[in-house]
C-alpha positions in Angstrom: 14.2 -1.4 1.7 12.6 0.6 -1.0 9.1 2.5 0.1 7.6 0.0 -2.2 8.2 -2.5 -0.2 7.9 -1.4 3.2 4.4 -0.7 2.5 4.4 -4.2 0.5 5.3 -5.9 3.9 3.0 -3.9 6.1 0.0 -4.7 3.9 0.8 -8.1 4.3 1.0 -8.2 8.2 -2.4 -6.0 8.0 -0.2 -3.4 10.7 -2.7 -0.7 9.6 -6.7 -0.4 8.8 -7.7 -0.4 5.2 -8.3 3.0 4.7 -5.5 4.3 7.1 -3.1 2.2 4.7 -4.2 3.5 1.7 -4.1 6.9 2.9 -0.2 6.1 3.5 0.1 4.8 0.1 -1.6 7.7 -1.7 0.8 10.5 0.6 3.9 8.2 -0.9 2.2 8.2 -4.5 1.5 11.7 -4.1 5.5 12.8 -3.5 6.6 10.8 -5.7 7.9 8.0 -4.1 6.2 5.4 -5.7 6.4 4.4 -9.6 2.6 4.1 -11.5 3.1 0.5 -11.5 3.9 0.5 -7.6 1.0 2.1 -6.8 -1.0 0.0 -8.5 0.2 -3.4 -7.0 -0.1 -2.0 -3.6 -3.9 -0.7 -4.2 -4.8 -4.1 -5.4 -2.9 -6.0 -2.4 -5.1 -3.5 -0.3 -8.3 -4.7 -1.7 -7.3 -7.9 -1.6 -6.7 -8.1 2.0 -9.9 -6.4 2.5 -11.9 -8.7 0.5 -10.1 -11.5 2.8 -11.2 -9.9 5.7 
């Protein structure tokens, strides 16, 4: 399971708070270990589960 999508699936289950989550993504962007397009798909799934909420 790629970091992509470990973060992919705890979005999903909501497993963290909004901004504790994005924090997590933004570390992972930060070292690398996400691609441009990654990030981007993962900041949109977080507002999207926030706007759901």
């Amino acid at each position: 399971m790629t970091v992509f999508e470990l973060c992919m699936f705890l979005i999903k289950r909501k497993r963290y708070e909004q901004a504790t989550m994005q924090n997590k993504v933004n570390v992972f962007y930060a070292n690398n270990q996400l691609k441009d397009d990654e990030y981007t798909q993962l900041l949109t799934e977080i507002d999207t589960q926030q706007t759901q909420a």
